[in-house]
C-alpha positions in Angstrom: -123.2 63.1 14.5 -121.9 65.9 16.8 -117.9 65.5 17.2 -118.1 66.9 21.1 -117.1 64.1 23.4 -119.8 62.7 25.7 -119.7 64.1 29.3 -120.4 61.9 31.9 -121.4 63.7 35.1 -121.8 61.3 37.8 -124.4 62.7 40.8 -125.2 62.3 44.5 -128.7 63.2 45.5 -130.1 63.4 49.3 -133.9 63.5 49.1 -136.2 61.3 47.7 -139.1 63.0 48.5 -141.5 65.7 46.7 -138.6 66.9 44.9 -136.0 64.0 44.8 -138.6 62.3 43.2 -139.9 64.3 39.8 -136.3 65.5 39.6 -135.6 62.0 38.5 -138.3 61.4 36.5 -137.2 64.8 34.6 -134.0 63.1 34.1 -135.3 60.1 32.9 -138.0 61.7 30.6 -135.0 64.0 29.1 -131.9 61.5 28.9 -131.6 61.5 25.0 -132.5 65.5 24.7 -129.4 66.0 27.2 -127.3 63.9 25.0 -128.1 65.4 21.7 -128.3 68.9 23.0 -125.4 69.0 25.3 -123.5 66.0 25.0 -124.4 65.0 28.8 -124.9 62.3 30.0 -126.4 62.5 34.0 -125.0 59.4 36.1 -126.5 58.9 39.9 -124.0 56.7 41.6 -125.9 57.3 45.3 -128.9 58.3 46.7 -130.5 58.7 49.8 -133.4 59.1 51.1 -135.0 58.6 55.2 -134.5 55.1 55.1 -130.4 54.8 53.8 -128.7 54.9 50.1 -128.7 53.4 47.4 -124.6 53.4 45.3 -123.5 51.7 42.2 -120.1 53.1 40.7 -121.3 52.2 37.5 -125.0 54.2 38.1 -128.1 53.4 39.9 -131.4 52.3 37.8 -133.4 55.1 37.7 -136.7 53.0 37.3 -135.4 50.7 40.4 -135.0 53.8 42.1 -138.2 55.4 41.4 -140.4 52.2 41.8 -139.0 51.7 45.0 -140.5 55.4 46.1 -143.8 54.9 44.2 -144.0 51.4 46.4 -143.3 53.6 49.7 -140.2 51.6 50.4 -136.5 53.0 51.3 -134.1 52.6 48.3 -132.2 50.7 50.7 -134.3 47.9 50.3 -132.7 47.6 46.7 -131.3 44.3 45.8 -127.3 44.5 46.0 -127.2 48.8 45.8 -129.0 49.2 48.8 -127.5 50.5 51.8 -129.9 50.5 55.1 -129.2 53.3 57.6 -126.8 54.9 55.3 -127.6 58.8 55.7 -127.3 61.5 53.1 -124.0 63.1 55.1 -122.4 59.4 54.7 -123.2 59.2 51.3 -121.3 62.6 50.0 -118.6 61.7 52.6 -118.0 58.0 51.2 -119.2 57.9 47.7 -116.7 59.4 44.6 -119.2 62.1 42.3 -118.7 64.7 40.6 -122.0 66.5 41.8 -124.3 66.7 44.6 -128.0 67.2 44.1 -129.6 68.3 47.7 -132.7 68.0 48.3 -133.5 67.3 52.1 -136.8 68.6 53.6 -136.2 72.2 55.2 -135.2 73.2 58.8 -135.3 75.8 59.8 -134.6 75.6 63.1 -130.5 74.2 62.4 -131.0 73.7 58.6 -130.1 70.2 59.0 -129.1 67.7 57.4 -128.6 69.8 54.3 -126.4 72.5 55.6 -123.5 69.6 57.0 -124.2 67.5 53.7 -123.6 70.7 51.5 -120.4 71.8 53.3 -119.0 68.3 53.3 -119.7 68.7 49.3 -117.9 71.5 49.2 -115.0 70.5 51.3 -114.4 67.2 48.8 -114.4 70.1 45.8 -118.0 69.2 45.0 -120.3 71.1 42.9 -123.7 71.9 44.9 -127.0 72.2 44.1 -129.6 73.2 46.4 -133.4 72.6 46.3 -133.4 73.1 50.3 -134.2 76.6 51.9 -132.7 75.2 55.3 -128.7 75.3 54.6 -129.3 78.9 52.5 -131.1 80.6 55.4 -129.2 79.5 58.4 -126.0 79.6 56.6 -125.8 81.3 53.0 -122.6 83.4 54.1 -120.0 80.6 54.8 -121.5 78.7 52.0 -121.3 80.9 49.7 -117.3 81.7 51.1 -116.5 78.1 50.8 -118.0 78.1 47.1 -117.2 79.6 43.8 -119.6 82.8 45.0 -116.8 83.7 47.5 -113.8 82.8 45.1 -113.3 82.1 41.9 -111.9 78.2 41.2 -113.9 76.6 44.1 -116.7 74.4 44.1 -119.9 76.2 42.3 -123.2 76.7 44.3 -126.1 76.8 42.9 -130.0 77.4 44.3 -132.6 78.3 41.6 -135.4 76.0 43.0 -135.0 76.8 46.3 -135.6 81.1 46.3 -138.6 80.1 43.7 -139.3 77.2 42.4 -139.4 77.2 38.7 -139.3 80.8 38.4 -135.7 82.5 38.0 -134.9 84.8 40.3 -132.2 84.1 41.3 -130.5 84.5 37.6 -133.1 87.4 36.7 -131.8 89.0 40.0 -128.3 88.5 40.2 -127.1 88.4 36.1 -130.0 89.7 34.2 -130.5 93.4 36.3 -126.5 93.1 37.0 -125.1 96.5 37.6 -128.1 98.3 38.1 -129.0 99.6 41.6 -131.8 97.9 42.9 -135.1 99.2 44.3 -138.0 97.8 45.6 -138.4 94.0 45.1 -142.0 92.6 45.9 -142.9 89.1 45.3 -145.6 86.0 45.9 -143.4 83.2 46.5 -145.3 81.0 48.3 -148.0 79.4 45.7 -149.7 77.6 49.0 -151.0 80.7 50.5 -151.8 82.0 47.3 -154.3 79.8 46.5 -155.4 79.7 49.7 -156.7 83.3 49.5 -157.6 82.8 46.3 -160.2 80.2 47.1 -161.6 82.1 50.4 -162.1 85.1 48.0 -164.3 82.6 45.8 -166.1 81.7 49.7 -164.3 78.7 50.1 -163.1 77.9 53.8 -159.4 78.4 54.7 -159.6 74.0 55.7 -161.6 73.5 52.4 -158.5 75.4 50.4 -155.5 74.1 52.1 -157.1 70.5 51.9 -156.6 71.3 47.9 -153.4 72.7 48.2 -152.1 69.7 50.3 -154.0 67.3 47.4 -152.1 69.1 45.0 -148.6 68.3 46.6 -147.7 71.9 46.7 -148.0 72.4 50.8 -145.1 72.2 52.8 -145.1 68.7 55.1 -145.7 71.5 58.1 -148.2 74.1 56.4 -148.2 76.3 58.8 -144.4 77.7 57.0 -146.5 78.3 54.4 -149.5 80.4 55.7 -147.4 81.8 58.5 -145.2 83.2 56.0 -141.8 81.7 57.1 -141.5 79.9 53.6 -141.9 83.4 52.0 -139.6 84.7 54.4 -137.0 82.4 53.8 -137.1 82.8 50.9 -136.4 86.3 50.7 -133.8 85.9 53.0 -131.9 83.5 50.4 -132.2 86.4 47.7 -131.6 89.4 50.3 -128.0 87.5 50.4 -127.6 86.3 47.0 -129.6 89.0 44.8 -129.6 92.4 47.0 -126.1 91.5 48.6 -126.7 92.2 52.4 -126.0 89.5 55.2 -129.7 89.2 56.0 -131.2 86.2 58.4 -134.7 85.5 59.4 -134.7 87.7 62.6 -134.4 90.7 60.5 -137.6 90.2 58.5 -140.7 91.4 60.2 -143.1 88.5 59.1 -147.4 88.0 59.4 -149.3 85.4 57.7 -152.4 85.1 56.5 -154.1 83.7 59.1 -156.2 87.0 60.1 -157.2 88.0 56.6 -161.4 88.5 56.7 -163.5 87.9 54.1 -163.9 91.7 54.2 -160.7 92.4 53.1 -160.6 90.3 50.1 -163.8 91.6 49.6 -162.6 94.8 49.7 -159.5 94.3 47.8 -161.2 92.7 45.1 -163.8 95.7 44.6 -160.8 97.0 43.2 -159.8 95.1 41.4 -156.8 93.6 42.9 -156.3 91.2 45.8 -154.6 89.9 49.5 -151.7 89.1 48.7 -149.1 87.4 51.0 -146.4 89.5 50.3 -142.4 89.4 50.5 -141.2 93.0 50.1 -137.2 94.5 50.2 -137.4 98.2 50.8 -133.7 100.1 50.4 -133.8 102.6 52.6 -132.1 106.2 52.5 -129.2 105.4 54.8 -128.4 102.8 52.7 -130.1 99.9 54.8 -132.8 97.5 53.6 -136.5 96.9 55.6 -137.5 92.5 54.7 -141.1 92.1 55.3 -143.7 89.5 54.7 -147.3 90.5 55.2 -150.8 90.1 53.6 -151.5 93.4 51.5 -153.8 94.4 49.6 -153.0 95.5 46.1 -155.4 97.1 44.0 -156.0 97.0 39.8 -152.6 99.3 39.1 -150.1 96.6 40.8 -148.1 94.5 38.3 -149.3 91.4 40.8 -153.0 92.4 41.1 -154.1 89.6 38.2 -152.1 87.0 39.6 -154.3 83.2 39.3 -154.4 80.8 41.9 -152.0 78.6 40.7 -149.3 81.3 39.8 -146.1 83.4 41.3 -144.9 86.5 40.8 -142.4 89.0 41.8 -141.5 92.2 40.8 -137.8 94.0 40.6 -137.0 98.0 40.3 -134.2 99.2 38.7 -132.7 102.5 38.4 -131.0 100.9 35.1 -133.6 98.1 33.9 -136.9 99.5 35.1 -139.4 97.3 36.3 -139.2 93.7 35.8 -142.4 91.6 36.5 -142.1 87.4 36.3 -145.1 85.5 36.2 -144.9 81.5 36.7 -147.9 79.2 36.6 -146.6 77.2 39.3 -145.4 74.0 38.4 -144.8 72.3 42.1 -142.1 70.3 42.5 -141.5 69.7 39.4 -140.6 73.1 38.7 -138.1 73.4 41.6 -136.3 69.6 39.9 -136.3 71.5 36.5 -135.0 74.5 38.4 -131.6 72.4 39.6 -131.4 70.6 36.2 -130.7 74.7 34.9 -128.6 74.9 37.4 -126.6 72.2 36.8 -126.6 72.9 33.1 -125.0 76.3 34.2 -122.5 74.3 35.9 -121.6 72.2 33.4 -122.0 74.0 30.1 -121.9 72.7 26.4 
């Protein structure tokens, strides 16, 4: 038997939707592996979702929880736990945790309600992890100051899932390459309009392909963030501030989706050898500025992206001190952004 002690992290999560959901089921799935590998034991004492909250000091049922999704019904309809009209901002404001798990769907128009229920988080002294774009795009800076990323001893942020899902760039980015000066960064980081150029290469139409990707459960509720590029974008505004280090916000990323790609130029690009991409690019400049775009290019056989699959992200960092770095991450969906937090909050709370 291992002599560490038990750890008993008790968690607040806002979200019950396409990420709220298989995070859960992760954590049920992998309940005895975090004991006997870490000694962790992964308590949620509230969650919320559209409808109110759930809360039990002494830990929610995770089947309850997640039978109460699968039947389309609030978890505020739970017998004795349920709260009705409790909202996710109430919840971290109310309930006694040691972590919050945030997973709200994205605005970007005010990046509510994650960016109020993150800073009330971090006000109580409350670890944060993010799954949401929203809070990091519209206000990464006075997170991060309010956050162990501004100062050492406060409350740790974290926000693997959110700049890519399952792939780490965040960590490949910001520890990994640390010291070296960065160069260009290119990247696919939307898996949506991915395959939807992949399948209007193969002659499929653009409705046929974004009926699969919406089947799939990889499409954004609104998908036109996804083929007008402002998922990308946000994205790579979230690892302009947290990987490259510059105060960058949307406005400063010149952005084009992929709605005027022709069958000619995936034709075209695939007579190559390569392929459209939709893709997020971070140029340093010479006067020591950085140019964001998001645009459909065409790459051709010699790019480290030009054999990217349908169902895959990539990205690729420059340095003068690591070289080139390529990632490549058959996309997992959702449940790749849930595994995503679970490293982060491994990170948080180490063995």
């Amino acid at each position: 038997m291992n002599p560490r002690a038990v750890r008993t992290v008790r968690f607040l999560l806002t979200g019950l939707g396409n990420v709220g959901v298989p995070l859960l089921e992760i954590l049920q799935s992998r309940a005895s592996l975090l004991m006997e590998r870490y000694r962790l034991e992964l308590l949620p004492v509230g969650v919320a979702d559209s409808g109110g909250a759930a809360v039990s000091p002494h830990g929610l049922d995770v089947a309850a929880v997640l039978a109460a999704k699968r039947a389309k019904s609030s978890v505020a309809s739970l017998p004795v736990v349920g709260r009705p009209g409790m909202s996710g901002q109430a919840l971290v404001r109310e309930v006694k945790a040691d972590l919050l798990l945030e997973a709200t769907p994205t605005s970007l128009k005010d990046g509510q309600p994650g960016l109020d229920i993150t800073r009330d988080a971090l006000l109580r002294g409350m670890p944060a992890v993010l799954a949401s774009k929203g809070p990091l795009v519209l206000g990464y800076q006075e997170l991060a100051a309010m956050s162990d990323l501004g100062s050492p001893g406060r409350p740790p942020l974290r926000f693997s899932g959110a700049a890519g899902a399952a792939m780490p760039l965040v960590s490949l980015g910001r520890r990994d390459l640390a010291l070296g000066r960065l160069g260009r960064f290119e990247g696919v980081l939307n898996n949506t309009s991915h395959l939807l150029l992949c399948r209007m290469a193969e002659g499929r139409t653009y409705e046929a392909a974004l009926a699969e990707a919406q089947a799939l459960g990889i499409a954004e509720a609104d998908p036109s963030l996804d083929v007008d590029g402002w998922d990308t974008a946000s994205k790579l505004v979230i690892l302009a501030n947290a990987v490259m280090r510059v105060p960058t916000t949307l406005k400063d990323v010149a952005v084009t989706g992929m709605r005027g790609v022709t069958r000619a130029e995936l034709d075209a690009a695939r007579a190559k050898g390569g392929q459209v991409l939709l893709l997020a690019r971070a140029e340093p400049l010479a006067d020591g500025r950085w140019e964001w775009s998001v645009r459909p290019t065409a790459v051709d056989a010699s790019h480290p992206l030009a054999r990217l699959g349908a169902m895959e992200m990539g990205a690729v960092f420059r340095s003068d001190l690591h070289g080139v770095n390529t990632i490549i991450n058959a996309e997992q969906g959702a449940r790749g952004t849930g595994a995503a937090m679970l490293k982060d909050v491994l990170e948080i709370f180490p063995d």
